[in-house]
C-alpha positions as CSV (number, residue, x, y, z in Angstrom):
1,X,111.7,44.4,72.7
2,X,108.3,45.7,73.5
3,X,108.6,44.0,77.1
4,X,111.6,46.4,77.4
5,X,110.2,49.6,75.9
6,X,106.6,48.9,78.2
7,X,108.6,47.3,81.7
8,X,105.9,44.2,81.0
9,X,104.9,41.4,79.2
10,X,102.1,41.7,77.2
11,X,99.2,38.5,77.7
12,X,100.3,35.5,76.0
13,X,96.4,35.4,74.2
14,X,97.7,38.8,72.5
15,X,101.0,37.3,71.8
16,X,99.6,34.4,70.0
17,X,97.9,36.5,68.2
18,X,100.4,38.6,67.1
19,X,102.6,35.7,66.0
20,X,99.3,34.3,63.8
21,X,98.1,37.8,62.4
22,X,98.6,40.7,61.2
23,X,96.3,44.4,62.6
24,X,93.0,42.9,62.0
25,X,89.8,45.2,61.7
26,X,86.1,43.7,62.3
27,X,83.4,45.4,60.5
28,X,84.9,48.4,59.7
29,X,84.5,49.0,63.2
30,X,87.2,47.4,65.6
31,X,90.4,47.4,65.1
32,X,93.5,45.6,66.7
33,X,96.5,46.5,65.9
34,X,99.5,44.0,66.3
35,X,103.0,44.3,66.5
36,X,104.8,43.3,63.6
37,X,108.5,41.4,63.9
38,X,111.0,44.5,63.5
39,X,108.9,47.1,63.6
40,X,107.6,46.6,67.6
41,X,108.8,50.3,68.1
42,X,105.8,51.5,66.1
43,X,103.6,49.4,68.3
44,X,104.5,50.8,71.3
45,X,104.4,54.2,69.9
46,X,101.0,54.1,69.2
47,X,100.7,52.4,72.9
48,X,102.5,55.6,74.4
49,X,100.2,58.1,72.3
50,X,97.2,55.9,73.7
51,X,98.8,56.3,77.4
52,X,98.9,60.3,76.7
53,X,95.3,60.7,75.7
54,X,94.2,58.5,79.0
55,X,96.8,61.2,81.1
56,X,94.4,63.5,79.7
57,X,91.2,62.2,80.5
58,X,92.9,61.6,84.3
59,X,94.0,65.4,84.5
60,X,89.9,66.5,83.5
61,X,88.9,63.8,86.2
62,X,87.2,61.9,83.3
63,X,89.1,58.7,83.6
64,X,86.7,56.8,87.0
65,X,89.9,56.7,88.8
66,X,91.7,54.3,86.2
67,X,95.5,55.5,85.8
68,X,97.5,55.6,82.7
69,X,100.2,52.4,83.0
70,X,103.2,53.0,84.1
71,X,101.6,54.1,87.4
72,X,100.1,50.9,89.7
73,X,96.8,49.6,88.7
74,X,97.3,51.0,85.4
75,X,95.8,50.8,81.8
76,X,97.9,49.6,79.2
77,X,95.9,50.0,75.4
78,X,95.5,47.1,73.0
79,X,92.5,48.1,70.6
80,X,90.0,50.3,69.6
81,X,87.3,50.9,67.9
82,X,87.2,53.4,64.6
83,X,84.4,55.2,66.7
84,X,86.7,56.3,69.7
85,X,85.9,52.9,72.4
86,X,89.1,52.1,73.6
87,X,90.3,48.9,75.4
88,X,93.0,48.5,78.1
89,X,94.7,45.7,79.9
90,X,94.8,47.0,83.8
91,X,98.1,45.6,85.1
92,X,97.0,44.3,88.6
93,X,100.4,41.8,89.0
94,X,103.0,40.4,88.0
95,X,101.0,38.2,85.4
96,X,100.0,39.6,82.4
97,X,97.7,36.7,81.5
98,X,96.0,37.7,85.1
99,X,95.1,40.9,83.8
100,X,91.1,42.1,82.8
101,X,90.1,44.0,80.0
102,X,88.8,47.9,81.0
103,X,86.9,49.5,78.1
104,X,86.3,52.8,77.8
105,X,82.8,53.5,75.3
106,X,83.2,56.7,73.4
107,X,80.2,57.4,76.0
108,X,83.2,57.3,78.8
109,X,81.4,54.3,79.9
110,X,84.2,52.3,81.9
111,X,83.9,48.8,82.8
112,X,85.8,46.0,83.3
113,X,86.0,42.2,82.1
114,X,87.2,39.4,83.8
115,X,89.2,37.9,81.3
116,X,91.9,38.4,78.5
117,X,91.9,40.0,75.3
118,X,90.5,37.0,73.0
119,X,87.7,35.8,75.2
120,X,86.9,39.2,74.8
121,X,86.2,39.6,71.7
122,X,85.2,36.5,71.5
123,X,82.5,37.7,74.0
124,X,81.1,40.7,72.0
125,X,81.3,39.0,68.9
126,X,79.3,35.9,69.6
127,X,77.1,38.2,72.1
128,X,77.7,36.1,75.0
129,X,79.4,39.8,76.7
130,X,76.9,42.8,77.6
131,X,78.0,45.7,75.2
132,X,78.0,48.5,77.7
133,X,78.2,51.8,75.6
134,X,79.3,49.8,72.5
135,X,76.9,49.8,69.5
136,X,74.8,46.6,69.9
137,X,75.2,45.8,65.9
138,X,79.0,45.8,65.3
139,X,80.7,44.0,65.4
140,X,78.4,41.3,64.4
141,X,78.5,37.6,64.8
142,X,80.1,37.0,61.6
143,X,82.2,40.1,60.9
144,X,84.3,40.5,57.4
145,X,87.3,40.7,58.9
146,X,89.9,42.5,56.9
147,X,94.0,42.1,57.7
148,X,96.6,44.9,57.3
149,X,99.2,43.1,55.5
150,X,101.5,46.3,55.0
């Protein structure tokens, strides 16, 4: 259903992680919210309402030339941070599991890494990723890490 309502696939990394948990936040800080079975409308609700606030940052000229998906080359968002950060796929083919991970610091700090979705936060959380206009302390490397079960 969600590849129908987006006109993709989402990265098999995000899938998995979907099927194994629930919206997980890290620190109080980072959250990811995940689709749950039946209720995948509400995900990509909150993935069109993302899409709307990145039309607005392209319409001030604010966005460093990334699009909003469904235009080519553009940003599709999978997480944020309770401090305004927000984090994007950039759909560059036909592969989802090709795509790299654009964050956008509440700074408007954009930058790009080569990878997908869990070696990125893998990344930051173990340190091993350069936290360009993310706070340096949070998450940490070893978050509490609460689930939203409901």
């Amino acid at each position: 259903m969600i590849t129908s309502l987006l006109g993709v696939g989402l990265p098999s990394d995000f899938r998995e992680l979907a099927d194994s948990y629930p919206t997980l936040e890290f620190d109080g800080f980072w959250r990811i919210p995940l689709p749950v079975p039946g209720m995948e409308r509400d995900f990509v609700d909150g993935v069109f309402q993302e899409l709307e606030v990145l039309r607005d940052l392209q319409e001030e000229d604010m966005s460093e030339g990334y699009v909003a998906h469904p235009d080519p080359g553009g940003l599709i968002p999978w997480s944020e941070s309770l401090s305004g950060d927000v984090f994007y796929w950039r759909v560059t083919g036909s592969d989802p599991d090709s795509w790299p991970v654009v964050v956008n610091s509440r700074n408007l700090e954009w930058w790009e890494f080569d990878g997908g979705a869990l070696a990125f936060l893998v990344g930051i959380v173990d340190g091993s990723i350069e936290r360009r206009g993310l706070p340096s302390d949070v998450p940490g490397v070893d978050p509490d890490v609460r689930a939203y079960t409901g």
